[in-house]
MILUM-355217 format. One line per field, with one value per residue (C-alpha): residue number from 1; chain; residue in three letters; x, y, z. Coordinates in nm, 3 decimals. Layout:
REM residues N
i <- (NUM	...)
ch <- (A	...)
aa <- (ALA	...)
x <- (X	...)
y <- (Y	...)
z <- (Z	...)
This chain:
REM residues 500
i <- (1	2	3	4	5	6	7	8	9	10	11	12	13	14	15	16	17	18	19	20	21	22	23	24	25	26	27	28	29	30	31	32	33	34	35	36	37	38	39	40	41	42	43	44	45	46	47	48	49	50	51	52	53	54	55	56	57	58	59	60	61	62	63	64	65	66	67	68	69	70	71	72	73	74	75	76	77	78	79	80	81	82	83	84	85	86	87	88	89	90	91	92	93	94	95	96	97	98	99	100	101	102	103	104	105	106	107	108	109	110	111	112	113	114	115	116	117	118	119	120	121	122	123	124	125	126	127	128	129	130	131	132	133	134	135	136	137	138	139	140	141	142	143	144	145	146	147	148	149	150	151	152	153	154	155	156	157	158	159	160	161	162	163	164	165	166	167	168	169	170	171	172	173	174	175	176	177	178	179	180	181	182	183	184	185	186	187	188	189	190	191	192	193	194	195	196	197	198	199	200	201	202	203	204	205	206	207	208	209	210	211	212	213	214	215	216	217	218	219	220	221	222	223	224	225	226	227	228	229	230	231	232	233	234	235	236	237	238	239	240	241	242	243	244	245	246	247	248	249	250	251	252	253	254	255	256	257	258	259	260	261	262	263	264	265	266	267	268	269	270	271	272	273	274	275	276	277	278	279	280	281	282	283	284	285	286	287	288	289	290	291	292	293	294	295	296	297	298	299	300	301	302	303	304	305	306	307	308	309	310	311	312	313	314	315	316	317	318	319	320	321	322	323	324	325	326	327	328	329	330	331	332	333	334	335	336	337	338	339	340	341	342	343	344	345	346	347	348	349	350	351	352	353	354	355	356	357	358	359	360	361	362	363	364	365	366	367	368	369	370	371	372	373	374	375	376	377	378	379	380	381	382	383	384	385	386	387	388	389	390	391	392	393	394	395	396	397	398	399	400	401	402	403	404	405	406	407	408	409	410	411	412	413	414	415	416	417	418	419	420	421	422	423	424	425	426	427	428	429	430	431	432	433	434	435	436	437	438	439	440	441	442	443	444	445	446	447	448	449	450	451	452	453	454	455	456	457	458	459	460	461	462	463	464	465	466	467	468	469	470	471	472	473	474	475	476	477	478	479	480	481	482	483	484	485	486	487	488	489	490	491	492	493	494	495	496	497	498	499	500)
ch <- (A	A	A	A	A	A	A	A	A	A	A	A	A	A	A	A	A	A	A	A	A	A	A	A	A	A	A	A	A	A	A	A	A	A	A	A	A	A	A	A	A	A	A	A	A	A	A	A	A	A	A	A	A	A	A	A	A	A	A	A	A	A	A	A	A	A	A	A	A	A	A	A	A	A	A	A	A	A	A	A	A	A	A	A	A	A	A	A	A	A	A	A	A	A	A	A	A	A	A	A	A	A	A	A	A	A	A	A	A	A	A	A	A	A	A	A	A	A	A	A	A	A	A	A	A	A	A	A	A	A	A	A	A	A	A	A	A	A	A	A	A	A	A	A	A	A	A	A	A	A	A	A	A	A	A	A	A	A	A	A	A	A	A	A	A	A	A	A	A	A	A	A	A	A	A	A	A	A	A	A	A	A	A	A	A	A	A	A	A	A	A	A	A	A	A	A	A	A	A	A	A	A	A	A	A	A	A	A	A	A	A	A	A	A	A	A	A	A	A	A	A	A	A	A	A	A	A	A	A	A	A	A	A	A	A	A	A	A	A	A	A	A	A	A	A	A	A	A	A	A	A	A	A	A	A	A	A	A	A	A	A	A	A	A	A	A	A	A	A	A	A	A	A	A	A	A	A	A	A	A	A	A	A	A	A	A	A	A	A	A	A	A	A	A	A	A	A	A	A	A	A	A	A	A	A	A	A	A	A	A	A	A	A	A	A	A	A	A	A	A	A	A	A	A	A	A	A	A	A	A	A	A	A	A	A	A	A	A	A	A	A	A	A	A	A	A	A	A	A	A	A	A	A	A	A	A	A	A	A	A	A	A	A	A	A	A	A	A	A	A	A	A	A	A	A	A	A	A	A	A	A	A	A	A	A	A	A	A	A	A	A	A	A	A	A	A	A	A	A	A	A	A	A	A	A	A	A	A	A	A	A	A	A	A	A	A	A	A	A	A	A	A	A	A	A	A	A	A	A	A	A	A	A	A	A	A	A	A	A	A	A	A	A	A	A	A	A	A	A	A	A	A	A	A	A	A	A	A	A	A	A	A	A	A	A	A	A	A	A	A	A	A	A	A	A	A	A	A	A	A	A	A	A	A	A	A	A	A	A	A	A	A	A	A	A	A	A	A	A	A)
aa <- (UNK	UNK	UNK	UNK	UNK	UNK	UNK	UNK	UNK	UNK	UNK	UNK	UNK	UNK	UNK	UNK	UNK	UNK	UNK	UNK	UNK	UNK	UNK	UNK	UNK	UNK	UNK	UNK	UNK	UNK	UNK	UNK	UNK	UNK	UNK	UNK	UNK	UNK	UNK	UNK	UNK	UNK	UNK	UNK	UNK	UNK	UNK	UNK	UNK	UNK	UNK	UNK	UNK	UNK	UNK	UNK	UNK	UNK	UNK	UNK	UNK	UNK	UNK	UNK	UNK	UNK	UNK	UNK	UNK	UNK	UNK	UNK	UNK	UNK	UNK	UNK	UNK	UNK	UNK	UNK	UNK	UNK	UNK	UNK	UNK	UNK	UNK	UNK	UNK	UNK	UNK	UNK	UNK	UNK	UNK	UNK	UNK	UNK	UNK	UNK	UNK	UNK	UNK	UNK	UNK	UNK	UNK	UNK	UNK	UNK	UNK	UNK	UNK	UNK	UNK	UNK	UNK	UNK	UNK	UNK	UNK	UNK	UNK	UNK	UNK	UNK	UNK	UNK	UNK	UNK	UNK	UNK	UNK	UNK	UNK	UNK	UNK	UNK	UNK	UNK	UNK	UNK	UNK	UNK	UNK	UNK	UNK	UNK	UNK	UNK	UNK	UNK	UNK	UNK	UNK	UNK	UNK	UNK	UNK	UNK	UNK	UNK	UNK	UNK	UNK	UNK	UNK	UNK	UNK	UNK	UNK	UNK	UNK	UNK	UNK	UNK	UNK	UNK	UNK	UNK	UNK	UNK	UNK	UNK	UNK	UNK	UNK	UNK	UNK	UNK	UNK	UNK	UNK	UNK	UNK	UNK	UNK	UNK	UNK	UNK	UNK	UNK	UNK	UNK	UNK	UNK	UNK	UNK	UNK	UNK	UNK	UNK	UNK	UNK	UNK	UNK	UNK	UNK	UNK	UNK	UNK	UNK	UNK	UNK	UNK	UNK	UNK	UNK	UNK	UNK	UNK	UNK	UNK	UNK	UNK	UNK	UNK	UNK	UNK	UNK	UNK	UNK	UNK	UNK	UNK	UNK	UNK	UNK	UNK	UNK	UNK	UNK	UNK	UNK	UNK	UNK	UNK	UNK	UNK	UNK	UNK	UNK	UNK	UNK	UNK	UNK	UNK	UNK	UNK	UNK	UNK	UNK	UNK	UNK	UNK	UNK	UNK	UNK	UNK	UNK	UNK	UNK	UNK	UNK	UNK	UNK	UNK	UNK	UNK	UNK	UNK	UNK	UNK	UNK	UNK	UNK	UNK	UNK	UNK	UNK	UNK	UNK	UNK	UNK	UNK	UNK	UNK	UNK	UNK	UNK	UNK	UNK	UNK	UNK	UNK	UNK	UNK	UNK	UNK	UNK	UNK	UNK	UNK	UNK	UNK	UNK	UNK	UNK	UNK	UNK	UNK	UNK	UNK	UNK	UNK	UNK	UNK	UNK	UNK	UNK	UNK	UNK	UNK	UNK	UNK	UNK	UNK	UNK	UNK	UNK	UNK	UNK	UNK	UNK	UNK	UNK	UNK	UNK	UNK	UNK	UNK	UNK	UNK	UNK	UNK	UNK	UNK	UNK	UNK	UNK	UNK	UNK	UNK	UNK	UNK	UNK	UNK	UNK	UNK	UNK	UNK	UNK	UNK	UNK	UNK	UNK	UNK	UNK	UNK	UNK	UNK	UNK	UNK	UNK	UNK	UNK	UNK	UNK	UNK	UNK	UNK	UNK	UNK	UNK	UNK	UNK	UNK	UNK	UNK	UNK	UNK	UNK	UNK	UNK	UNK	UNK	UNK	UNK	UNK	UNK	UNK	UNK	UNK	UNK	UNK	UNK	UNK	UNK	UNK	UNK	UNK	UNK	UNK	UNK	UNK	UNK	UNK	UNK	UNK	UNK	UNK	UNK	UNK	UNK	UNK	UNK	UNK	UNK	UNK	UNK	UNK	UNK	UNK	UNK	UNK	UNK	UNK	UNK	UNK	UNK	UNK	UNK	UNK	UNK	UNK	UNK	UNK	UNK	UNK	UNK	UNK	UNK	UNK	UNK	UNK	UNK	UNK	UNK	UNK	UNK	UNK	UNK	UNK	UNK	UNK	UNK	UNK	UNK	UNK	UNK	UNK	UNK	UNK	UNK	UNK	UNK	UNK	UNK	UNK	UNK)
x <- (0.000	0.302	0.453	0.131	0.106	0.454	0.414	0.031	-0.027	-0.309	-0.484	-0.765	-0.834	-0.865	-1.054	-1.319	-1.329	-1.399	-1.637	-1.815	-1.775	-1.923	-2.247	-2.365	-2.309	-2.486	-2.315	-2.299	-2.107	-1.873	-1.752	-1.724	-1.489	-1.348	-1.276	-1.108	-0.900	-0.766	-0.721	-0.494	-0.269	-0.193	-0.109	0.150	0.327	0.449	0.550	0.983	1.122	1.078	0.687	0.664	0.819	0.608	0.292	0.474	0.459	0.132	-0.019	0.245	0.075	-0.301	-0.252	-0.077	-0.405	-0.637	-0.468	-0.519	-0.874	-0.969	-1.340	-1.436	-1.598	-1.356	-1.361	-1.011	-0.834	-0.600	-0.864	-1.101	-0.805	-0.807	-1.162	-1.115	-0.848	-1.079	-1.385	-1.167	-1.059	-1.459	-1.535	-1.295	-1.400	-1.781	-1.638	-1.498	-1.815	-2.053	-1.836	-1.796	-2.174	-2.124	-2.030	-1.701	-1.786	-1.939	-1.646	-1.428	-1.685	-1.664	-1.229	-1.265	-1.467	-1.232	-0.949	-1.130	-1.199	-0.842	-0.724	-0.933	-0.841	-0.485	-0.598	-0.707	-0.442	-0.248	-0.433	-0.779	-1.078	-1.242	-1.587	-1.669	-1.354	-1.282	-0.979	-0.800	-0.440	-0.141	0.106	0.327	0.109	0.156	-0.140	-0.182	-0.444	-0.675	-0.660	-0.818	-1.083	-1.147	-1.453	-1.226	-1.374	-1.110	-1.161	-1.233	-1.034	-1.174	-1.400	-1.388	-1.667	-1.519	-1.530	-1.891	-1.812	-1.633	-1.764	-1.616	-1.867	-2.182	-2.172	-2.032	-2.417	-2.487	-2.550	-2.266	-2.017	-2.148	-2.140	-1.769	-1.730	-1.833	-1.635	-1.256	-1.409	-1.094	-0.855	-0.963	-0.960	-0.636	-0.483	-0.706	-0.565	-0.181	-0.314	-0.456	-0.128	0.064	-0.187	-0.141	0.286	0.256	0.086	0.277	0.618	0.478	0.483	0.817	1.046	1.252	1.574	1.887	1.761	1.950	1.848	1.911	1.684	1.401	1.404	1.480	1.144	0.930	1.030	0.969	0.593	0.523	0.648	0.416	0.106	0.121	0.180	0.499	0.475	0.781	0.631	0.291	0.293	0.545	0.738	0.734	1.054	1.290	1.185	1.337	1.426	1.579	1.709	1.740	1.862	1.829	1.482	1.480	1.601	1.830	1.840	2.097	2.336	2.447	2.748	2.572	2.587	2.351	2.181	1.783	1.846	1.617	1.658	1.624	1.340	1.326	1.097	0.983	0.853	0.762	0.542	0.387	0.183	-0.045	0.017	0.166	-0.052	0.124	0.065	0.315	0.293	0.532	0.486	0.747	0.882	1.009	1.062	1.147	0.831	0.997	0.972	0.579	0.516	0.732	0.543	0.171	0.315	0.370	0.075	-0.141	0.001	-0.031	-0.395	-0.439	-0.302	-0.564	-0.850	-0.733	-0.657	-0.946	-1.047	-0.938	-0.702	-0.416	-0.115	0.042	-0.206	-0.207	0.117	0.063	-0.223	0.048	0.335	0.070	-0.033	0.344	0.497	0.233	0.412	0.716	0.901	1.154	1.442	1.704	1.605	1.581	1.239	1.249	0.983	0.926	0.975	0.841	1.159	1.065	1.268	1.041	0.727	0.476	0.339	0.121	0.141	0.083	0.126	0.530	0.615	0.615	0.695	0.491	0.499	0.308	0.466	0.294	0.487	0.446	0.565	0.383	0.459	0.299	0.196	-0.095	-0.105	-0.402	-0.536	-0.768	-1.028	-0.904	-0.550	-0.372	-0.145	0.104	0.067	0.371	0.495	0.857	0.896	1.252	1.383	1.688	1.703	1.439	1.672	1.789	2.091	2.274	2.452	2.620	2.636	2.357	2.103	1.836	1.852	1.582	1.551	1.478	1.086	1.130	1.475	1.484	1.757	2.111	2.380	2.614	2.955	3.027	2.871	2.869	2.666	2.436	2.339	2.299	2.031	1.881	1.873	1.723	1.468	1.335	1.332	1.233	1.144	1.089	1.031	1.341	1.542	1.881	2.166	2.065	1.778	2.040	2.208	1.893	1.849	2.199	2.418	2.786	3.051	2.805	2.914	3.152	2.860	2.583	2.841	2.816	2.484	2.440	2.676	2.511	2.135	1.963	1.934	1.869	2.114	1.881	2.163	1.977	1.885	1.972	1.908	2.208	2.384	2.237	1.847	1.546	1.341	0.964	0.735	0.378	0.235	-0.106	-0.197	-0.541	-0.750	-0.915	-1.229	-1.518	-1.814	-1.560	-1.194	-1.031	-0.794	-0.638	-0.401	-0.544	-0.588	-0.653	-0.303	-0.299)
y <- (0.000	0.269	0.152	0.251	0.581	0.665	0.628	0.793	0.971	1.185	0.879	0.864	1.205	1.210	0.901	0.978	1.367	1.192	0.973	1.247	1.459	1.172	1.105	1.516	1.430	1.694	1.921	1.723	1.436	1.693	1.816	1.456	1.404	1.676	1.606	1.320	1.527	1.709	1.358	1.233	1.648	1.544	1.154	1.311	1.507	1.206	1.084	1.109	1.381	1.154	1.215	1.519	1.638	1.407	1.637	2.005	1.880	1.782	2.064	2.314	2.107	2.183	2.568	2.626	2.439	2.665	2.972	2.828	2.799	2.487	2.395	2.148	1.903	1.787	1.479	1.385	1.233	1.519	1.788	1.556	1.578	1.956	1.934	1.802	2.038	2.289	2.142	2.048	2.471	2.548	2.303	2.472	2.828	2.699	2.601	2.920	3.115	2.902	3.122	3.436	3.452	3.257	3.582	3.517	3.739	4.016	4.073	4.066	4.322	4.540	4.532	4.636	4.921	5.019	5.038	5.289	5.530	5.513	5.582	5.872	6.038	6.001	6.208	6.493	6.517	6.777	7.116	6.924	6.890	6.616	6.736	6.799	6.795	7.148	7.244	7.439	7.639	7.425	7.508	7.655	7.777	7.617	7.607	7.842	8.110	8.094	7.750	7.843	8.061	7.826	8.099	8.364	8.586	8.692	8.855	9.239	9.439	9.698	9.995	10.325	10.586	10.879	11.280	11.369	11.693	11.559	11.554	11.178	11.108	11.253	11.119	10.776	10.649	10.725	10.444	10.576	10.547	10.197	10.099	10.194	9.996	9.691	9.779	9.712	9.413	9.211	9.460	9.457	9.087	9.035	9.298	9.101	8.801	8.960	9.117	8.826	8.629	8.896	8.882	8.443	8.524	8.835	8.604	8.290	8.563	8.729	8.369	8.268	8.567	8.517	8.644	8.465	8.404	8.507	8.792	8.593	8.328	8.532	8.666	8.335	8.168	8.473	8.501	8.095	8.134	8.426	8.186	7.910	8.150	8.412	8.057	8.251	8.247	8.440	8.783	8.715	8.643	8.672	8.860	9.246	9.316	9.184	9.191	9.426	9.342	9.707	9.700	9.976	10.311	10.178	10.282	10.151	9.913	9.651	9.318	9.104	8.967	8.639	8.589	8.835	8.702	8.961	8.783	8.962	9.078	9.076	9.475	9.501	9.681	9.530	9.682	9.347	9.546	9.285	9.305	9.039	9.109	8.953	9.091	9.382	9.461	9.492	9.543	9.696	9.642	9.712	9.616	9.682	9.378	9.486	9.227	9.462	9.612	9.966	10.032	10.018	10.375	10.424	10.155	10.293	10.613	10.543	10.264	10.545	10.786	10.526	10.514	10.916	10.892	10.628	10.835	11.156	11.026	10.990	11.119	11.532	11.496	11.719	11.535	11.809	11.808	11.475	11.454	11.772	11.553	11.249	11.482	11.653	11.273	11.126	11.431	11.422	11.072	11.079	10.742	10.724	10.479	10.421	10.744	11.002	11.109	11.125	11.285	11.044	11.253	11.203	11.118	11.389	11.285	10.931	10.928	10.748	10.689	10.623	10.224	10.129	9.804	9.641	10.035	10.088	10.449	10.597	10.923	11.067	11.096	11.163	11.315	11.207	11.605	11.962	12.046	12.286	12.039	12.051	11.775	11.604	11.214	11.078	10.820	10.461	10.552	10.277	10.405	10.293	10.479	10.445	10.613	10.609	10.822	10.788	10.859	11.058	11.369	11.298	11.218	10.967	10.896	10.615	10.418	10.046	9.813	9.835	9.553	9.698	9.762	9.828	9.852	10.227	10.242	10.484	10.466	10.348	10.135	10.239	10.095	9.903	9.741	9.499	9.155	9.073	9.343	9.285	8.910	9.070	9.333	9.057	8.782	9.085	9.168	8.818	8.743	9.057	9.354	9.669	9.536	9.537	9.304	9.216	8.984	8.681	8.676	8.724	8.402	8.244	8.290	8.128	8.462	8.388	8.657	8.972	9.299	9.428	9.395	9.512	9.834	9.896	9.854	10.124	10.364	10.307	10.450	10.178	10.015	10.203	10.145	10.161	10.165	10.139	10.446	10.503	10.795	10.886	10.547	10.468	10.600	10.353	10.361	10.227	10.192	10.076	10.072	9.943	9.995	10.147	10.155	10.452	10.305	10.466	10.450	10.373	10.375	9.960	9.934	9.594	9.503	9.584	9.209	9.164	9.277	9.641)
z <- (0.000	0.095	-0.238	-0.423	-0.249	-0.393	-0.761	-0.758	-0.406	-0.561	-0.736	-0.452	-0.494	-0.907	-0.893	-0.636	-0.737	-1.131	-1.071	-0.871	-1.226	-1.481	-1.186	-1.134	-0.725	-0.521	-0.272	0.002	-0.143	-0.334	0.011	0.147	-0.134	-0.021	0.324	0.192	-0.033	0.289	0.475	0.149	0.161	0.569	0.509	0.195	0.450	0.649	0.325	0.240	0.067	-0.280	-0.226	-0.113	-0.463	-0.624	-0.405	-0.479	-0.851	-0.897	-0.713	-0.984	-1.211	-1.066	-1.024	-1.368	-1.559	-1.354	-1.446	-1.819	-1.727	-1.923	-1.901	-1.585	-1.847	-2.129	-2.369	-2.341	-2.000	-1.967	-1.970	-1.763	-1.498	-1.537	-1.494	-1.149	-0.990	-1.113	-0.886	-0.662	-0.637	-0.710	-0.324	-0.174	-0.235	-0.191	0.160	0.234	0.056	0.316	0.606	0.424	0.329	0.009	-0.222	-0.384	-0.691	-0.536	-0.324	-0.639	-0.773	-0.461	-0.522	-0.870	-0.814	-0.497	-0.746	-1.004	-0.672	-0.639	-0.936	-0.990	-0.661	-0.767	-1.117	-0.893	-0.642	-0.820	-0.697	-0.751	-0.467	-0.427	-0.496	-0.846	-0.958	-0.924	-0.909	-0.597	-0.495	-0.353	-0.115	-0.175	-0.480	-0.853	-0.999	-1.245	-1.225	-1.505	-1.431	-1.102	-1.308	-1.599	-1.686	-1.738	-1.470	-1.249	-0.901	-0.921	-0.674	-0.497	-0.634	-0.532	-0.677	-0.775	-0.589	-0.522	-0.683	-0.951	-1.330	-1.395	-1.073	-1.204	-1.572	-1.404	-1.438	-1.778	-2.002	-2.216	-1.999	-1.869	-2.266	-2.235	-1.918	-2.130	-2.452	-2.222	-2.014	-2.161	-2.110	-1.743	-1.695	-1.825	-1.550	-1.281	-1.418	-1.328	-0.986	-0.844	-0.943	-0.726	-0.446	-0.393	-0.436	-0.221	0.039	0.022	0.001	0.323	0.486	0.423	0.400	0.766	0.893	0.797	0.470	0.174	-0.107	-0.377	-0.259	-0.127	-0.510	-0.665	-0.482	-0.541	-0.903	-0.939	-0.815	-0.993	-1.339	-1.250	-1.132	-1.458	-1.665	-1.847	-2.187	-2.403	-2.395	-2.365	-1.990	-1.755	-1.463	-1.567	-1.367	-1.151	-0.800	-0.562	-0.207	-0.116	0.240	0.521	0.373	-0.011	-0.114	-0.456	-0.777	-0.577	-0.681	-0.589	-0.854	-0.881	-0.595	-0.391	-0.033	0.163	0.433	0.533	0.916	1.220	1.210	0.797	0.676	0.352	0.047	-0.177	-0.529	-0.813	-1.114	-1.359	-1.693	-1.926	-2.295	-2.134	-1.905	-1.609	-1.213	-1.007	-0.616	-0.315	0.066	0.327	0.587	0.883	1.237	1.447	1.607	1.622	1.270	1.263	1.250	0.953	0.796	0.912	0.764	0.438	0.382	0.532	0.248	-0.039	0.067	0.087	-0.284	-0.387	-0.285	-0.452	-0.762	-1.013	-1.371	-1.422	-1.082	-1.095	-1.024	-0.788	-0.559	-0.527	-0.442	-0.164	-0.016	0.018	0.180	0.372	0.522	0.561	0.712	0.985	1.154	1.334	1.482	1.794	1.712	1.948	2.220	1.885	1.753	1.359	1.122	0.828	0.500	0.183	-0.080	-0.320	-0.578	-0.606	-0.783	-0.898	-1.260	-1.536	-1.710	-2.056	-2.245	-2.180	-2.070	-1.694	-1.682	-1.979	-1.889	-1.668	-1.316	-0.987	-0.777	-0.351	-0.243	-0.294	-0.682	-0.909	-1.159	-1.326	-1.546	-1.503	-1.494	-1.778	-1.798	-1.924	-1.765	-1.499	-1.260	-1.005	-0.640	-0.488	-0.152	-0.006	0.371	0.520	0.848	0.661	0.404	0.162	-0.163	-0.297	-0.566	-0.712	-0.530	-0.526	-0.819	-1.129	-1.135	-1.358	-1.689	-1.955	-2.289	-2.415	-2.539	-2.739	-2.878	-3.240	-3.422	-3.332	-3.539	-3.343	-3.462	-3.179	-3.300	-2.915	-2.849	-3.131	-3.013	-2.671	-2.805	-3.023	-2.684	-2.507	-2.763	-2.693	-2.375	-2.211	-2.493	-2.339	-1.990	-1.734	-1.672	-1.421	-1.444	-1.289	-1.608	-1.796	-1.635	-1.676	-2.030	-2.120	-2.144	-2.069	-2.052	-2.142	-1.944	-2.212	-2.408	-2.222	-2.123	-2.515	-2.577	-2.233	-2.368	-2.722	-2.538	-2.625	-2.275	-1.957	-1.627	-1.307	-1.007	-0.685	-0.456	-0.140	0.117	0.340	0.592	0.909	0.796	0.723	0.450	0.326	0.013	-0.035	-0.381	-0.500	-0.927	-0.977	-1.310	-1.414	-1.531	-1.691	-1.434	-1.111	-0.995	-0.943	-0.685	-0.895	-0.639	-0.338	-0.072	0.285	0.377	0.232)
């Protein structure tokens, strides 16, 4: 009998399991057979080593034809033998169902449809909620912003009605004006489109800017999320110049260069001024940081004067008086540092000015001191408002090494006889236009060994140096700037947000 069970230890199982097949047995028997089944698997293991290969190969054997899935009832004796590994698989999992409630392909069902839930929540993990698909910001923000506003309807910053005695505030209602309103709708979305990208950067910038962090890389981050938010595109979208992280006495137009090592202070007052445009329509905002608590009245000052500038300006508002109305406002503070009481002072020789398509100063200037100008603001215009008070003279000059540069807007062609300079103009032309631009982009774009040439094209008047500018050592300086739309039937504050 032991002899038997070592050539053929399964042949009890294939012949009782088979003639179960060829007489239809019911249930009952088929898990008799079985049981017996089981009985033969435990008497195999006391088997030697000679059958328990023989076992391991005929269940290989068994697992291999059910992953073929042959039918359970074939004519010839090899599928017939499939035919009963395969029952022999179906009693087992009708034992297990008889626990489990008897539901093997429901559960597999259930699985199935677990995976699909899965693999669609993976689709809308980038920036995508959960309900409805729609899509929100990240953090640190990437998404880009008309992706945000798939409708093309962009936030509208914040309207302020014109002087009740003002003519641009009583024919603000007529249907004419409202006609013209409509007529620049996409004019006015695509500068929402750029203030509501500097809004999530200024917010995001306002969270992670900390002391003992370097220039470069407070720049390098902001300028990053800007490129992802405006979804840069050539000259069609993109940053409309470099951002400016002035510190302390410098009030304006520092950037760092590349192997500048400055490192942001607990006592800085630091000025972050960026810009980003769509199809050159540009917004240009400033805030002030500042850690040290003792600095907060220079800051109140000047937001409080960018704010007295806002509400002055409007349609047939003569520039010079708005600037009196801003010195008027700033001159009024005064801030002790360090036992000394200082009045904060309008810079007079800062201003700020009118904005047209990839041209940030286009002309018009308004001024942030008493002048006698009379020029005077027109409907459809956009403007910058920019403030600076200092704890020092008042004026600013050049000082330190040039950052800025930017392409003359109104200079035409120039011949030049340097071909090093030429491939610089025609690099510029490309990447930037008429907007400015610093080193590092020029770093960024691929430029190796340029200075000679960009000294050349400088000297030549066809790009602009912009060194930075500083009041005299040991005084503190701050800006706030917000860009406002002159609009038909209402003045936009574009860039106003919660923080200023």
């Amino acid at each position: 009998q032991s002899l038997s069970k070592l050539r053929c230890p399964h042949a009890s199982r294939f012949q009782s399991l088979g003639s179960s097949e060829t007489s239809s047995c019911k249930m009952a028997d088929q898990k008799e057979e079985v049981a017996t089944v089981h009985q033969d698997e435990e008497s195999d293991e006391e088997l030697p080593k000679g059958a328990e290969g023989g076992a391991e190969a005929a269940a290989k054997k068994k697992k291999k034809k059910k992953k073929k899935k042959k039918p359970a009832a074939a004519e010839s004796g090899e599928a017939a033998a499939s035919g009963v590994s395969a029952s022999v698989d179906a009693a087992d999992g009708e034992e297990e169902g008889e626990e489990t409630g008897d539901q093997p392909s429901a559960e597999g069902a259930k699985k199935k449809k677990k995976k699909k839930k899965k693999s669609g929540a993976a689709k809308g993990g980038d920036g995508a909620a959960a309900n409805g698909g729609v899509v929100c910001q990240t953090d640190p923000p990437s998404v880009p912003i008309k992706d945000l506003f798939p409708s093309g309807n962009f936030p509208v910053g914040e309207i302020q009605q014109y002087k009740e005695d003002s003519m641009a505030r009583r024919l603000a209602d007529t249907e004419e004006k409202r006609a013209l309103d409509r007529a620049h709708e996409d004019c006015y979305e695509e500068l929402r489109l750029a203030a509501e990208c500097h809004r999530q950067t200024r917010k995001y910038a306002q969270g992670f800017i900390k002391p003992g962090m370097s220039m470069i890389d407070i720049c390098e981050r902001i300028e990053g999320t800007n490129r992802k938010l405006i979804a840069e595109n050539g000259l069609k979208a993109g940053l409309a110049f470099p951002t400016g992280c002035s510190l302390n006495n410098c009030a304006a137009h520092y950037t760092p260069n590349a192997g500048d090592k400055t490192i942001l202070g607990e006592n800085d007052v630091c000025k972050i001024d960026y810009g980003v445009h769509i199809n050159g329509r540009l917004i240009d905002c400033a805030f002030t940081v500042a850690f040290n608590h003792r600095y907060d009245p220079l800051l109140e000052a000047v937001r409080e004067a960018t704010n007295t500038g806002i509400r002055e300006a409007g349609i047939d508002a003569r520039l010079g008086e708005i600037g009196e109305s801003i010195q008027e406002v700033m001159e009024s503070h005064e801030v002790e540092l360090d036992g000394k009481t200082y009045q904060v002072k309008s810079i007079r020789n800062l201003n700020g000015h009118s904005i047209e398509p990839y041209h940030i100063h286009a002309g018009k200037s308004v001024p942030i001191v008493r002048s006698n100008d009379s020029t005077r603001m027109e409907e459809g215009e956009v403007f910058a408002i920019e403030t600076f008070g200092s704890t020092g003279k008042g004026i600013v000059h050049d000082d330190m090494e040039c950052s800025h540069y930017m392409k003359d807007y109104d200079m035409g062609h120039v011949p030049l006889r340097s071909a090093r300079a030429k491939q610089l103009l025609h690099c510029i032309d490309q990447n930037f236009g008429t907007l400015a631009f610093c080193r590092r982009w020029l770093d960024r774009v691929g430029q190796t060994k340029y200075l000679f040439a960009l000294r050349q094209l400088c000297d030549s008047g066809l790009v602009q140096e912009y060194p930075p500018l500083c009041d005299v050592r040991t005084c503190y300086t701050a800006q706030y700037e917000h860009t406002i739309l002159l609009r038909p039937t209402c003045k936009e504050v574009l860039s106003r947000g919660d923080d200023y």
